[in-house]
Structures are given as structure tokens and as C-alpha cells.
N, C-alpha and C positions, 0 to 999 in steps of 0.2 A: 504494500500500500504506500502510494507516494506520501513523503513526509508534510506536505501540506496537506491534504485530504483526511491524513490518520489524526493531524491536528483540529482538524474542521469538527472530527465525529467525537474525537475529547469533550469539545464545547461542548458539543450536541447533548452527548449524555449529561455533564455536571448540569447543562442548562436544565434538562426534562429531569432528572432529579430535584434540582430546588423549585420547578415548579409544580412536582407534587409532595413534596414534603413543607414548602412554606419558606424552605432553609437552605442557603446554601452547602453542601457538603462538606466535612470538615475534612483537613488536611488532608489527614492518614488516609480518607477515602478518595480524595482524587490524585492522589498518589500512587494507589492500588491500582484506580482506574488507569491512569497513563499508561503505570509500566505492564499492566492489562494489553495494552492496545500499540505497546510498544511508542509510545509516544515521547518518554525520557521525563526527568522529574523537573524537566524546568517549565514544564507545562502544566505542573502540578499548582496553581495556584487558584485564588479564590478566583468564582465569577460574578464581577461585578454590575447587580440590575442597573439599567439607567435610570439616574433618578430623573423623576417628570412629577408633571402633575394630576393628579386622578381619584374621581367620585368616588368614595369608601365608607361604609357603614362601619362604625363603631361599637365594639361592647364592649363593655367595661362592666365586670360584678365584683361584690367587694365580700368576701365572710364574716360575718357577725357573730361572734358569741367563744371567738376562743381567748380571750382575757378571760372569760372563767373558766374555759378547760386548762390554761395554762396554771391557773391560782390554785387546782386541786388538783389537781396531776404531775404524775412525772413528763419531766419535758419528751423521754420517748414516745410515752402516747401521745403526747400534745403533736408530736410530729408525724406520728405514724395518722392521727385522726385527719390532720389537716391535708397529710400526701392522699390520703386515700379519700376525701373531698375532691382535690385538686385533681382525681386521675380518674372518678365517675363525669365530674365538671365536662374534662376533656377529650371522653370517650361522646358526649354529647354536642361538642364544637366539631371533632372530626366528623361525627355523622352529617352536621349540614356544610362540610366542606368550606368549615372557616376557618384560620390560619393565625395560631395563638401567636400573639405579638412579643407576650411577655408577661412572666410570676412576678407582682412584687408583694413580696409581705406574702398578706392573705386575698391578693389580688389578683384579678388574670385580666389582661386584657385580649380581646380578639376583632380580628381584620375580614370582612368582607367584600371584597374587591381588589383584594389587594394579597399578594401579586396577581392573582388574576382576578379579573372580573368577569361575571357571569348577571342575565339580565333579571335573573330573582334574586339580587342578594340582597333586598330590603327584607326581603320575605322570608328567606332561608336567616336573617339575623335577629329576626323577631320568634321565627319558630324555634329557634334555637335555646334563646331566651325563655319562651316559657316551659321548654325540655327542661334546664337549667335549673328551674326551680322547680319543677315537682321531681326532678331527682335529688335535691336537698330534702324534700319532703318525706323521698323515702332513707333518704340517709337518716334521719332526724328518728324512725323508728328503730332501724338499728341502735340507735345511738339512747335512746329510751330501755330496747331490749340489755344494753351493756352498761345502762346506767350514767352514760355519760349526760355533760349540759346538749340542750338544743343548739344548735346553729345553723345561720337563717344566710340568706343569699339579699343584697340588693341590686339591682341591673340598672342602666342609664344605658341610653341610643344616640346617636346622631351620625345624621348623612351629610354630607359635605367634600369638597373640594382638599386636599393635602399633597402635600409634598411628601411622596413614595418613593424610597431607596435606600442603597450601603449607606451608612453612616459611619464615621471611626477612623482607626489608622490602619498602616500595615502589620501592626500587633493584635490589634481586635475592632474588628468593624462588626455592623448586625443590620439587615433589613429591617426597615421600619417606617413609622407615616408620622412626620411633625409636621405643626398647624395648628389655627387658632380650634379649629373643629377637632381637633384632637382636646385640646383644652376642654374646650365644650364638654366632651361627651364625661369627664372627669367630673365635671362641675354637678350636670344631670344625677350624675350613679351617687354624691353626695347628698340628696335629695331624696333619694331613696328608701324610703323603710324598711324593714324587715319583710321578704318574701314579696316584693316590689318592683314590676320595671317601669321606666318611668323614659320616655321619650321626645325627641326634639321635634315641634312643627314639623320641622325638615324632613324629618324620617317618616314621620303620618301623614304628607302631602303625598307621599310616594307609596303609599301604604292604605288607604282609608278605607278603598274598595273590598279590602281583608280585614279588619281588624274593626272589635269593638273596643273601643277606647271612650274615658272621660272627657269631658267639655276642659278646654286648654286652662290652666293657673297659669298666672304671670308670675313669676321669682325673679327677684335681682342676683345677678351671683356676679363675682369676682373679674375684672377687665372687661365691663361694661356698662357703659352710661345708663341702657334703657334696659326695662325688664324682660325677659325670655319667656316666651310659650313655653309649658311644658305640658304632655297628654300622660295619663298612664295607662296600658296597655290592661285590658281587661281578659279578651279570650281573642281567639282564631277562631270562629265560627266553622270555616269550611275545612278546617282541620278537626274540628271539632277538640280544642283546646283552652283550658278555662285555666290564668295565672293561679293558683293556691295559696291569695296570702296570707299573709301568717299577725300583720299588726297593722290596729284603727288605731290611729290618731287623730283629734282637732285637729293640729298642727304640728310643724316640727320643732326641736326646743334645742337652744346651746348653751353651754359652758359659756360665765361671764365673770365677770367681778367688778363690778360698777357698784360704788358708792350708794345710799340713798340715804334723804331724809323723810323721817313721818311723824306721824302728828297724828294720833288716836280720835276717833269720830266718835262722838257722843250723844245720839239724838242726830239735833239737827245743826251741832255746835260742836266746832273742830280745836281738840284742844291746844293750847299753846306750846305744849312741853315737848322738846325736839326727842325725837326717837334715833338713833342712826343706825342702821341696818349697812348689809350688803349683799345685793343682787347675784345669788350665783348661779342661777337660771333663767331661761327668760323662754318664753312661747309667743304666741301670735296672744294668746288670750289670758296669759297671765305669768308668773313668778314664784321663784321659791326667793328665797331670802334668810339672810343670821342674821337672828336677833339677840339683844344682848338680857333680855328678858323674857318669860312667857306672856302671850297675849291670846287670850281664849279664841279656840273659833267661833266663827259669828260676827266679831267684831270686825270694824271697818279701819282700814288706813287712810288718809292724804297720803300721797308720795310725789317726788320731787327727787328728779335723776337726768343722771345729762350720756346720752349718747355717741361717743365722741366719733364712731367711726359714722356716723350719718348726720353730722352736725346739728345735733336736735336739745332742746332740754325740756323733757316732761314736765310740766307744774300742774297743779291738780287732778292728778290722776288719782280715784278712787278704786280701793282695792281691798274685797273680804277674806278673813283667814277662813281656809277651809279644813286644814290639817297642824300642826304641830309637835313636835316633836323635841327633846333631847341631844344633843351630840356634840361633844368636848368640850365642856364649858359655856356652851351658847345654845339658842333654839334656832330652828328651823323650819322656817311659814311657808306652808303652801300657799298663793295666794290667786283669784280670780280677780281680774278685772272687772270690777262692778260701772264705772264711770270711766271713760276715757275718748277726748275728742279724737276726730277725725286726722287729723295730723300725729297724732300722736299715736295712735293707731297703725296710719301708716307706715311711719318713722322705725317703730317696734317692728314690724313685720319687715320691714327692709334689714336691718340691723341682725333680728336673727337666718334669716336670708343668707347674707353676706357673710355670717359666722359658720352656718354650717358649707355653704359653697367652700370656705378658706381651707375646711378642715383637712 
């Protein structure tokens, strides 16, 4: 075989291997190949995709609940539970022919379109998704059968435009897709609940005709001025496919630690006597809070708090204790929003918004 031609079929194959593995073949493998094919080892090297630009579906799902398997457990099980998530997860991506980008943590991401694209891949990334989680569903009985904690799955979508290809050095490069739409889809899967997929406009314009999904929520998230559509993705009808999830919320709630001031309601008369708390929760509709006192439930607060990452400061914002509780020296108020204007309202809701996108 002439020495350009044996070089031509080298290509050939490392090419039709990394495009059905996702990956380019590692070293030792196109090494084996060459001298296979007699081609010599200076043709043993990686094959680089071109990078371009091109429309790719995103999934991103995130595992929820091994902070408590790692708190009672040995870390062997903690790793042995989370690989054998991570490897039912993946036997469910290869089935719809999508091309895992990347483990981080307790995270996977995966690519539909990319490297190749095919003209169902909104479709194949949403069915995928909800395979996704009702094989966590069945993992979650095993995981009841051996007594371990539950853990729950969250998914985020988006379709969009990116920049596909090697990235790295001549030490270590990897295919991959960066873009603001890759940001995106990151932002989405933080939004997410427990047993949840939750998708971009983007991806339901292209999808609608298959999917029942909820009427769009606007959320602010992170590197962007105006709020984003988001649907969450209910069932696949003609798959006959229904999400399983797993957790109702009002809303979602973050980690905060914002100052407050209150002032005890009494009747119809707001005492004078400063209270100072601090906010270490926050929801769309209400607040947990230390106090440095007990204050029965029932009772009403004033509150008075400045938001700094949405430039806001609440002043009369009415709020009832619903709960309370004990812990290290201080108490700890549930509390509901009873009174609270329009701005202020909003302001809250952007604020925890922006808190869980950042997380």
C-alpha cells in the first residue's frame, strides 16, 4: 500500500473511531493502529476536530443527596454509590446516542449534536432526560432496599449556537463546546429541584409539538441584564413518558447572611424596641432568621434589610413567625411574609434568583 494512501486510511479509522465513541483515541490506541497498518509511529498522533461553530442541545444533571451519604458512610461506599449512579446515568445517554462531555463532582454533562449532529437531537435530549430520572427512581429503591439516603437527579436544557472542538495543549487537549449557551444550560440545571428538568425557550420552540411542559417562569440568573424563560418539562406524550418528580416547592430558597432589623407588632402598634436578627435564608415568600431571643409563633415582625446584590433596601416589610426553634445559643424563625410591596417582592425574588443561578 503506497505510503500516502496507508496514511489517508490511518485518518480514516482514528476519525470513524472518535466519531463513535464521542472521543478521540488515546495514544497507545493509535499507535497500535499505525503500526497495524504499517503506517510508522509518527502518525500516531491525536486527530484534531475542527473547531466551528454549531446548534447543540445541552444536558447538564447534577446528584443531590450524597452530602448525606458521604456524613454516614464510608467514603468506599460513598464512591462505589455515586460510580454506580454515574454508570446507570450513562448506560441511559448512550442509549439516545449522546456524547458525555464531562464528570465533575457529582455532575455529568452531555452533548447532543455534537460531534455529530442528527435532526432529532432536541428530542433524543429530552427523552433522555426523562430516562435519566426515572432511572434514579429506580436506583432510589435499591438504595431504600440497602438502606442507604435517597438521591435525586436535577436536569437543565438549552439549545443554542457554541463553539465545538480540541481545546488544550500538546500535553492534554479534550473535545468540547464553550459559549454563553453552555453557561446557560449550567444556570437552568441550578434551578432545578429534586427529580426536575427544567428547560430553555430555546429548546421548547424546537420541541413543543412533543412535549407537555408548564406555562414559561421568568428567573434572573447570572450575566444577564433581562430575565430568562424557563418551561419545565412534564411528560413525552407520544413516548408515553411522564418526569417522576420527586419535590413541591412554592419556590426556591438560598443561603444568605444579610443583617436585619425588627420591631415586634402588637395589635395595631409597632413596637419601638430594635430586635436585630440575621437572615440566613431567604425564599420568594418568606425567611428563616437568628434570633437572639425566643418570639412565639403567631406573632408579627417589621423588618428592615438591604439587599446588596440587587441594590434594594426593604423597609416595612411585614413578616409572621411560623416555627421556632433552639440552636447554639440563639433561635431560629421561620418566617412568612404577611405584608410586602410590590418592589420589594420583586427585588426578593431577583436576589434569591441570582443566589441560586451563582451557586
Amino acid at each position: 500500500m503506497p505510503e500516502e494512501s496507508n496514511n489517508d486510511t490511518v485518518r480514516r479509522l482514528l476519525a470513524l473511531m472518535e466519531r463513535e465513541t464521542g472521543a478521540p483515541p488515546g495514544a497507545a490506541v493509535q499507535a497500535e493502529v499505525a503500526a497495524i497498518l504499517g503506517a510508522g509511529a509518527a502518525l500516531a498522533r491525536p486527530v484534531a476536530p475542527e473547531v466551528a461553530q454549531r446548534e447543540v442541545t445541552i444536558l447538564l444533571a447534577d446528584l443531590r443527596g450524597f452530602t448525606a451519604l458521604s456524613a454516614t458512610r464510608p467514603a468506599g461506599e460513598v464512591v462505589a454509590a455515586l460510580n454506580r449512579c454515574l454508570a446507570r446515568l450513562s448506560e441511559v445517554v448512550f442509549r439516545y446516542q449522546g456524547t458525555i462531555d464531562k464528570f465533575t463532582g457529582e455532575s455529568i454533562m452531555v452533548l447532543f449534536g455534537a460531534p455529530q449532529a442528527h435532526a432529532d437531537d432536541v428530542e433524543r435530549a429530552l427523552v433522555c432526560a426523562v430516562e435519566m430520572q426515572l432511572a434514579m427512581r429506580d436506583l432510589n429503591l435499591e438504595h431504600l432496599r440497602e438502606r442507604l439516603p435517597q438521591v435525586y437527579l436535577g436536569i437543565g436544557i438549552n439549545t443554542g449556537m457554541v463553539v465545538a472542538g480540541r481545546f488544550g495543549s500538546d500535553l492534554f487537549s479534550q473535545y468540547t463546546v464553550i459559549g454563553e449557551e453552555v453557561d446557560l444550560a449550567s444556570r437552568i440545571e441550578a434551578f432545578s429541584l429534586r427529580g426536575q428538568v427544567l428547560m430553555s425557550e430555546a429548546t421548547y420552540q424546537r420541541c413543543w409539538k412533543l412535549v407537555s411542559a408548564t406555562a414559561p417562569m421568568q428567573v434572573y440568573v447570572k450575566g444577564k441584564a433581562e430575565p430568562v424563560a424557563l418551561r419545565e418539562l412534564v411528560a413525552i406524550p407520544a413516548r408515553k413518558l411522564k418526569v417522576p418528580r420527586q419535590e413541591f416547592r412554592r419556590s426556591h430558597r438560598a443561603d444568605t447572611h444579610v443583617p436585619c432589623l425588627c420591631q415586634l407588632v402588637q395589635g395595631d402598634d409597632v413596637q419601638p424596641r430594635i430586635i436585630h436578627g440575621m437572615i440566613v435564608d431567604v425564599s420568594y415568600h418568606g425567611l428563616q432568621m437568628e434570633l437572639p431571643e425566643r418570639i412565639e409563633p403567631g406573632n408579627v415582625l417589621q423588618l428592615e434589610f438591604s439587599l446588596a446584590l440587587v441594590d434594594h433596601r426593604a423597609v416595612g416589610v411585614f413578616g409572621r413567625i411560623v416555627k421556632i426553634q433552639a440552636a447554639d445559643g440563639h433561635w431560629v424563625a421561620g418566617l412568612e411574609f404577611s405584608e410586602i410591596d410590590d418592589e420589594s417582592r420583586q427585588k426578593v425574588q431577583m436576589f434569591v434568583q441570582l443566589l441560586v443561578a451563582s451557586r
